[in-house]
C-alpha positions as CSV (number, residue, x, y, z in Angstrom):
1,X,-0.6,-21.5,26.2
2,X,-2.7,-21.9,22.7
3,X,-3.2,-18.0,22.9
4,X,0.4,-17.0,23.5
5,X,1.6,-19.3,20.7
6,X,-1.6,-18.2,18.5
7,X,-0.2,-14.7,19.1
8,X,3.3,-16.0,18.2
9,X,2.6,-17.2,14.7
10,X,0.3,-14.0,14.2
11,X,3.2,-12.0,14.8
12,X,5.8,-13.5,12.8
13,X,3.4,-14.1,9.7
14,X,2.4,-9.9,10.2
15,X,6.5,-9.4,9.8
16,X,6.5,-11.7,7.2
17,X,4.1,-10.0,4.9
18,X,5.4,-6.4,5.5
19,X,9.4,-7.8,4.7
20,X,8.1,-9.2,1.4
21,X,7.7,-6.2,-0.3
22,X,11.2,-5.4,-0.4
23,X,12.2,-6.6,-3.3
24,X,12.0,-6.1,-7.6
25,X,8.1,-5.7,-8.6
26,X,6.5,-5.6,-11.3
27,X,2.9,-4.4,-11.9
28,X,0.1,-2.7,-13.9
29,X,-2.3,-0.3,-13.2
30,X,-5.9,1.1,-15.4
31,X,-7.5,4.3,-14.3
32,X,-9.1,7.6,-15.7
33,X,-6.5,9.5,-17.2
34,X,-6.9,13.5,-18.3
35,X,-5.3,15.9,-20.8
36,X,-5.7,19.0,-21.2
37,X,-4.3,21.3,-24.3
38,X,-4.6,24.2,-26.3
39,X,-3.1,25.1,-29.4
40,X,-4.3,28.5,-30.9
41,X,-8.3,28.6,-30.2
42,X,-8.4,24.8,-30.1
43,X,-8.6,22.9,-26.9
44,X,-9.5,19.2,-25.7
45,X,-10.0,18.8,-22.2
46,X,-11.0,15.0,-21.9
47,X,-10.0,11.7,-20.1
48,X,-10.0,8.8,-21.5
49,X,-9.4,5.3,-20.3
50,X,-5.5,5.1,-19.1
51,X,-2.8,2.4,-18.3
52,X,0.6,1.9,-17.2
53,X,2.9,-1.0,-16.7
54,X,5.4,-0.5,-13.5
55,X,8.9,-2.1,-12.8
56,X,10.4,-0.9,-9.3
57,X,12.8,-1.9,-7.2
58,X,12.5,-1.3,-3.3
59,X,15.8,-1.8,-1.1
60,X,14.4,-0.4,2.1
61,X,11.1,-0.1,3.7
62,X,11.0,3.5,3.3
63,X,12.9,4.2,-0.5
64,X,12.6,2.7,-3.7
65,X,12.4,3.3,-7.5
66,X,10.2,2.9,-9.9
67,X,9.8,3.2,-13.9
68,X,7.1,2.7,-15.7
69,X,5.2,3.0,-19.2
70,X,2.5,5.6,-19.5
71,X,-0.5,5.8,-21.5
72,X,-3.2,8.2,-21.4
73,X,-5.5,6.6,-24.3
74,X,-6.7,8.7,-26.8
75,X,-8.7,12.2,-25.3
76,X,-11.3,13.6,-28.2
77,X,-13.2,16.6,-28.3
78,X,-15.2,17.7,-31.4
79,X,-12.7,15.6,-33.8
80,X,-9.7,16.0,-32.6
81,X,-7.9,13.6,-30.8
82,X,-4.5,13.6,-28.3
83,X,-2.6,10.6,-27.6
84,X,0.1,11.2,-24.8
85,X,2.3,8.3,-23.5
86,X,5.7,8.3,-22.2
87,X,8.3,6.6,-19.7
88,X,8.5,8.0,-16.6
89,X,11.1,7.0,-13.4
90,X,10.6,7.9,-9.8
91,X,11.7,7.9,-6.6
92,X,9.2,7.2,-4.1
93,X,8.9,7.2,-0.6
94,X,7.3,4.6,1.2
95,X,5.6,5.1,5.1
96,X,4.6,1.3,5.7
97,X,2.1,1.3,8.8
98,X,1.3,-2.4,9.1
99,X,0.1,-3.9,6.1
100,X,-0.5,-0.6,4.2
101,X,2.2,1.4,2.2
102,X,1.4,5.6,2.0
103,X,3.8,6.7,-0.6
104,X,4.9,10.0,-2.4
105,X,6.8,9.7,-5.3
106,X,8.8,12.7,-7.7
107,X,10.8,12.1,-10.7
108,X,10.8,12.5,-14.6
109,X,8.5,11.6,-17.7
110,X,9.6,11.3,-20.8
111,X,6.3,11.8,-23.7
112,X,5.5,11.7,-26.3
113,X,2.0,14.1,-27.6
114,X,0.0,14.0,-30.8
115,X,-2.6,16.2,-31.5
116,X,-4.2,15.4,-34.5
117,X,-7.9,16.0,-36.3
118,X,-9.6,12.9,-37.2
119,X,-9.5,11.9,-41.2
120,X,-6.7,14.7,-41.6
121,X,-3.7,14.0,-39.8
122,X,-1.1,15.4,-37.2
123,X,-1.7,19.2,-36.4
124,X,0.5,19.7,-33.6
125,X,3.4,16.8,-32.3
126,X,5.8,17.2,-29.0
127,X,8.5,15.5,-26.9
128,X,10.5,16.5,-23.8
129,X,11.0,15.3,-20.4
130,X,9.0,17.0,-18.0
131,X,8.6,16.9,-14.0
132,X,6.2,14.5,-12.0
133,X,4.9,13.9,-9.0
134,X,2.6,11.7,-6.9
135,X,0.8,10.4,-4.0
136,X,-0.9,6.6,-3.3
137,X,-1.8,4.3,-0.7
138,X,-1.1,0.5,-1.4
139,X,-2.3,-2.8,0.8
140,X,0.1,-5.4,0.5
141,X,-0.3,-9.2,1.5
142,X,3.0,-11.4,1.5
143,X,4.5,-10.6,-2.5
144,X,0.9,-9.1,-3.8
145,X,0.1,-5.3,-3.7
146,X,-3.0,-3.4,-4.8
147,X,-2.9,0.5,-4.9
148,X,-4.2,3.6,-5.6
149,X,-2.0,6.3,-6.9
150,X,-3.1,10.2,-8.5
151,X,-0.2,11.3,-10.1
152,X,0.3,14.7,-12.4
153,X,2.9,15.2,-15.1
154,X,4.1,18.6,-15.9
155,X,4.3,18.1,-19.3
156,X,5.2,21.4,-21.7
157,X,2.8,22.3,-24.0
158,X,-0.2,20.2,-22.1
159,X,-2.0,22.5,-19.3
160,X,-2.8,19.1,-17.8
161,X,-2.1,15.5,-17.9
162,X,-2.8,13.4,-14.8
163,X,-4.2,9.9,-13.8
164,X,-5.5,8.6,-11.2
165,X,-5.5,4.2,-11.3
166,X,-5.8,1.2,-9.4
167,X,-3.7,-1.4,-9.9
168,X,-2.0,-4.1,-8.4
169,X,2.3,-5.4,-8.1
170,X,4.0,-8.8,-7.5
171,X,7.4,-8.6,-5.5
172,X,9.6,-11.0,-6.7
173,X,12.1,-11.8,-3.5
């Protein structure tokens, strides 16, 4: 009797903890994050320490969407430095299998890129809103989430900018 009841209340706390994460979250993540442009004959192809703060909303167990801040730090090669950051949004596509979330995600980033040579200035500046895309895996326990995410922006005028972080999100119910 102590087994089937022990089996009971494992159950219902397993469903618990995969129904809490549907919900508003909010979150941060830190991770290596890598630019890559070229302007004429120079180049800078660095990573540098990179963060984000994420706000998301998931509805279902499979769908939700997410924005969040992006920074890439600040790159340097041989002087010069390039400090990308942006807003991007997403829609992103959840396969739960227990307590683990694989995801995909695709949407927009708006950025924001300076190029500049230290002690001189700005030498090349850019906007736009590019394509993104991205992959993770996230554990979650009741409300608290930790992932790992590698995502790549598409961003004009970059050959590269991607990130790959580990970070963690609280669902708010």
């Amino acid at each position: 009797m102590r087994k089937a009841i022990l089996a009971t209340a494992l159950l219902l706390a397993s469903t618990a903890s995969m129904a809490a994460d549907n919900g508003i979250y909010l979150g941060a993540s830190l991770g290596d994050a890598n630019v890559d442009i070229e302007q004429g004959v120079l180049q800078v192809d660095e990573s540098d320490t990179g963060f984000k703060i994420i706000a998301g909303i998931r509805p279902l167990d499979w769908f939700g969407i997410e924005a969040s801040y992006v920074n890439f730090g600040e790159p340097e090669r041989n002087g010069f430095t390039v400090e990308t950051d942006g807003i991007s949004g997403f829609g992103v596509f959840f396969l739960p299998v227990g307590p683990v979330d694989v995801f995909a995600k695709g949407g927009v980033i708006s950025s924001d890129t300076d190029f500049k040579q230290k002690n001189v200035g700005s030498f090349f500046r850019d906007d736009g809103t590019d394509f993104a895309y991205g992959v993770g895996v996230q554990f979650r326990l009741l409300s608290l989430g930790v992932r790992a995410e590698y995502e790549k922006f598409e961003i004009d005028n970059l050959k590269d900018a991607n990130m790959l972080s580990i970070g963690v999100t609280y669902t708010f119910l």
